[in-house]
Residue, then its C-alpha position, 0 to 999 in steps of 0.5 A: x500500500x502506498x503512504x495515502x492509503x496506510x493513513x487511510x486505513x490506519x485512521x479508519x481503524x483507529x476510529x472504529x478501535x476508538x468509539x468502541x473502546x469509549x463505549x466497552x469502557x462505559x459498561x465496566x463496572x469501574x469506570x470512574x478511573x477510565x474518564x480519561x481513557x473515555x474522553x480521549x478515546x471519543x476525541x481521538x475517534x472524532x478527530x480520525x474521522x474529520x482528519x478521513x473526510x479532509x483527506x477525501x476532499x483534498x482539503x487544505x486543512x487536511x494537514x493540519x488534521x492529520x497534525x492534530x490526529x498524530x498529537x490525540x492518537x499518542x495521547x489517546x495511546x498513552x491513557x489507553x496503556x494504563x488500563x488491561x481491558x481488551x478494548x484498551x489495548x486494542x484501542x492502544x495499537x490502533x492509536x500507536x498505528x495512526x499515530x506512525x500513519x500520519x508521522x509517515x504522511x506528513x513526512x511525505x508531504x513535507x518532502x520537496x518535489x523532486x524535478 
């Protein structure tokens, strides 16, 4: 697969990895100290998701989007590592996944165009 579509597909997982870890955590019966994982989780899936609708459109703010998701996928990753729940460390990978995807990406793009 060529760098576009890695990213793609990274975030597509991560997405999905994401809203079903925030809602498996919800039905836990601890968790009071999952608030963050949650949180992040449901901000990580949301910002997967506009970062795949800005790339789909060629937007000029699909970098930025990608940016932001390379920032929240890390974070959502790192509380993700706290906690031994399935949906945790599914979630984790996904994140750590999406979090090289959109490194790799933006490396590429930042790249001079070679004449």
């Amino acid at each position: 697969m060529d760098v576009y579509s890695e990213l793609v597909d990274s975030l597509e997982k991560c997405d999905a990895a994401c809203n079903n870890c925030a809602i498996s955590s919800l039905d836990e019966d601890d968790r009071k100290p999952m608030s963050d994982c949650i949180k992040l989780s449901l901000e990580c899936a949301d910002v997967c998701h506009l970062a795949l609708r800005l790339l789909a459109r060629d937007s000029t703010h699909a970098v930025s989007a990608v940016k932001l998701c390379m920032t929240i996928c890390g974070e959502c990753a790192t509380e993700c590592e706290k906690f031994e729940y399935d949906q945790c460390r599914l979630s984790a990978r996904a994140c750590r996944r999406s979090e090289k995807q959109c490194s790799i990406y933006l490396e590429h793009v930042a790249e001079p165009v070679s004449i």
